[in-house]
Backbone as a printed PyTorch tensor [residue, N CA C, xyz], in Angstrom:
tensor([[[ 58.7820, -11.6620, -30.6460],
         [ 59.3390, -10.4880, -31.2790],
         [ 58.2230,  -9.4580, -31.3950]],

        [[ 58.2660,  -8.0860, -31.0750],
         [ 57.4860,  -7.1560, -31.0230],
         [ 57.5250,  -6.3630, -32.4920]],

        [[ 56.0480,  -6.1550, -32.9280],
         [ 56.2910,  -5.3810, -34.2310],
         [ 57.7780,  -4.8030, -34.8660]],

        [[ 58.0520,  -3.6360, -33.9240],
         [ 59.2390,  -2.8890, -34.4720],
         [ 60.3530,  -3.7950, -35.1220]],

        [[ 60.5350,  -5.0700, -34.0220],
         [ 61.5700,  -6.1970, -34.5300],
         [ 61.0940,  -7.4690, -35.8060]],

        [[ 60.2080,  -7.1440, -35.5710],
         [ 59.6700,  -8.1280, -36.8550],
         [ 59.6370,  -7.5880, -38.1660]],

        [[ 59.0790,  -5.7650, -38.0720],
         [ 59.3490,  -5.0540, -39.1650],
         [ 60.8790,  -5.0190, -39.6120]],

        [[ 61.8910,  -4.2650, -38.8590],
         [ 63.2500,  -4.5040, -38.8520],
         [ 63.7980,  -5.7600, -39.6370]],

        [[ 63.6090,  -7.0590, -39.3710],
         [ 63.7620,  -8.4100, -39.8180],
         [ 63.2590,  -8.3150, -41.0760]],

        [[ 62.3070,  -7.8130, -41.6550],
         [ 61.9890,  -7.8780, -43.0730],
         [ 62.3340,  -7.4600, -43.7790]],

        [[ 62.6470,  -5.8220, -43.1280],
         [ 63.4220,  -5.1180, -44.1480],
         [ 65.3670,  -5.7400, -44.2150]],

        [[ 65.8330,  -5.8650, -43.5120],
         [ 67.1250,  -7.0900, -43.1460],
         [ 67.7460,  -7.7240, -44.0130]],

        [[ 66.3080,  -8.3020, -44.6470],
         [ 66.3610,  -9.6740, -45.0300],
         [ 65.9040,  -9.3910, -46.8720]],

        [[ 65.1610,  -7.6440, -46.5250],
         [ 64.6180,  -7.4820, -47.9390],
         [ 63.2860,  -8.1490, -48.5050]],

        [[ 62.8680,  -8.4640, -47.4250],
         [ 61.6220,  -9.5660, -47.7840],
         [ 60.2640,  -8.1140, -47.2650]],

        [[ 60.3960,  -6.7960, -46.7620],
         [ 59.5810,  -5.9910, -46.3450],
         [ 59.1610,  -5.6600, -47.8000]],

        [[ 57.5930,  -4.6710, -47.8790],
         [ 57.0830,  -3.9820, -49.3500],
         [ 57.9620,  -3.3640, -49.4110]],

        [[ 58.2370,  -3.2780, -51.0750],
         [ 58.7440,  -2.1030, -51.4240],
         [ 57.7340,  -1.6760, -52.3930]],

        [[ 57.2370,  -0.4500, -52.3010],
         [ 56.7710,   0.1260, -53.5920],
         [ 57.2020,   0.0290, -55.1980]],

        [[ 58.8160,   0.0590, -54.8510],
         [ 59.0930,   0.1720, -56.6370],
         [ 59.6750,  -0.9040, -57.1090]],

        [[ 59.4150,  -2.0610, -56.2490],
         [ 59.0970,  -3.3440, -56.6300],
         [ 57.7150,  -3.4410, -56.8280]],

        [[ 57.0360,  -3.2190, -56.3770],
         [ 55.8660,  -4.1410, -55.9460],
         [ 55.4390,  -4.7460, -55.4030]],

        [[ 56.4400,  -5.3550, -54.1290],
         [ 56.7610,  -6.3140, -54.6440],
         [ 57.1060,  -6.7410, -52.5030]],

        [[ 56.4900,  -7.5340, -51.9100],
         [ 56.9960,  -7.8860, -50.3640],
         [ 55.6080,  -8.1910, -49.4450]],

        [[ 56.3460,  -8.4170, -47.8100],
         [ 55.4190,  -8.6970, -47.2170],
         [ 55.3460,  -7.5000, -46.1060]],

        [[ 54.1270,  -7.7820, -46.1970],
         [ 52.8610,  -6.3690, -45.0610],
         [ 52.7390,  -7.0310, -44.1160]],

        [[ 52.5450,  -6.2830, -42.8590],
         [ 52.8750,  -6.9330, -41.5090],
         [ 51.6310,  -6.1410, -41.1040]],

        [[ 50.3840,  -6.8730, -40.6010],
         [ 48.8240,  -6.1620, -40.0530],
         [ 49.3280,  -5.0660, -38.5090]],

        [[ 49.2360,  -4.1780, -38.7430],
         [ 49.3060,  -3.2270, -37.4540],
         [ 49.1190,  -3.9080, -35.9080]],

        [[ 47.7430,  -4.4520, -36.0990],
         [ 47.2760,  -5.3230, -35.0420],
         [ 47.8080,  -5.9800, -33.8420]],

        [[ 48.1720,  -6.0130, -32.9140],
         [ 48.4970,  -7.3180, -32.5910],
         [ 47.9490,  -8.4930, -33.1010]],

        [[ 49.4220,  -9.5770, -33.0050],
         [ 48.4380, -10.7730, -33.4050],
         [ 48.2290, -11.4470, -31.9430]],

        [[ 46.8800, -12.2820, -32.5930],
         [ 45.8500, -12.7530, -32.1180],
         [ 46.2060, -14.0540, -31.0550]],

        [[ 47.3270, -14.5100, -31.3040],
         [ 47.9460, -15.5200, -30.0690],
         [ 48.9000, -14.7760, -29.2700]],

        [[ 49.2150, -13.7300, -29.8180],
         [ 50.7710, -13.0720, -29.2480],
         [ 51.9610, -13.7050, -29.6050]],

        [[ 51.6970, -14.1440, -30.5240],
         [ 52.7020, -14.8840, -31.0260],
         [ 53.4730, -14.6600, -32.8240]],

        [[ 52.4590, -15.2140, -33.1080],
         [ 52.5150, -15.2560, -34.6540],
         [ 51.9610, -13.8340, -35.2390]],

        [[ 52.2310, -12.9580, -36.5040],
         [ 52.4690, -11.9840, -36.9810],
         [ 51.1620, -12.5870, -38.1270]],

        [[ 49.8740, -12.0750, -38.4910],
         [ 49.4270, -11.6350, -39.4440],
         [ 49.9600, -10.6930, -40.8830]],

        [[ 49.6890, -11.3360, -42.1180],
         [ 50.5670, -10.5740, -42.8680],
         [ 50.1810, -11.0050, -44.3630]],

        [[ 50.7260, -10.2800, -45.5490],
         [ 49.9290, -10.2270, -46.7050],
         [ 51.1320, -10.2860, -47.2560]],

        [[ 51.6710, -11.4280, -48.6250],
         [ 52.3910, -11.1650, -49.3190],
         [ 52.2660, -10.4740, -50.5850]],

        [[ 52.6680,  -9.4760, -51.4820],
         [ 52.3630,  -9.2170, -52.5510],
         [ 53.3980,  -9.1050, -53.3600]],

        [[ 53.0070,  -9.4930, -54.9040],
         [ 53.9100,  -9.7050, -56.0710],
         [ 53.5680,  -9.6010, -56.7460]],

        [[ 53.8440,  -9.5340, -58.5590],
         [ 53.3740,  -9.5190, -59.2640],
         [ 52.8760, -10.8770, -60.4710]],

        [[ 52.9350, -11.9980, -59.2500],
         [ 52.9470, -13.3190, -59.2600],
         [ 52.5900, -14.3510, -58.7830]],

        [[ 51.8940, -15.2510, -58.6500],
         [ 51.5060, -16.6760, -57.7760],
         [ 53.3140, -17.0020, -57.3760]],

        [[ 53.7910, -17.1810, -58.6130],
         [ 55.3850, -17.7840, -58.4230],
         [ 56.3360, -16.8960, -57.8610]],

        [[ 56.3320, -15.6450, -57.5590],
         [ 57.1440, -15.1850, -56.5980],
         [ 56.9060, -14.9870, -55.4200]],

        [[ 55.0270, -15.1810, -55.3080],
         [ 54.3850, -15.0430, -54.0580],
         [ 55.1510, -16.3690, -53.0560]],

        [[ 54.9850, -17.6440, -53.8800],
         [ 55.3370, -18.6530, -53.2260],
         [ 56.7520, -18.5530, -52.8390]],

        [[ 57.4170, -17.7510, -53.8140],
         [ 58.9330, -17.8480, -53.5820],
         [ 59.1480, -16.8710, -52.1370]]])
């Protein structure tokens, strides 16, 4: 899946940042590094929603 579709899928799914949450996951600009798998940062205002 190429960025655009992986971004797309997050937001989808609602799992992309939102600002006025706080609250999602960041997808590194980059390509990733196998061509495969997506580099990426979850953020929350939590260990326990991070995991969730």
């Amino acid at each position: 899946m190429d960025f655009d579709g992986a971004l797309a899928r997050l937001r989808t799914s609602r799992l992309a940042f939102d600002p006025v949450r706080g609250e999602g996951v960041v997808l590194y600009a980059d390509a990733p590094p196998d061509g495969r798998s997506w580099r990426y940062a979850v953020i929350a205002g939590s260990a326990g929603v991070v995991e969730e």
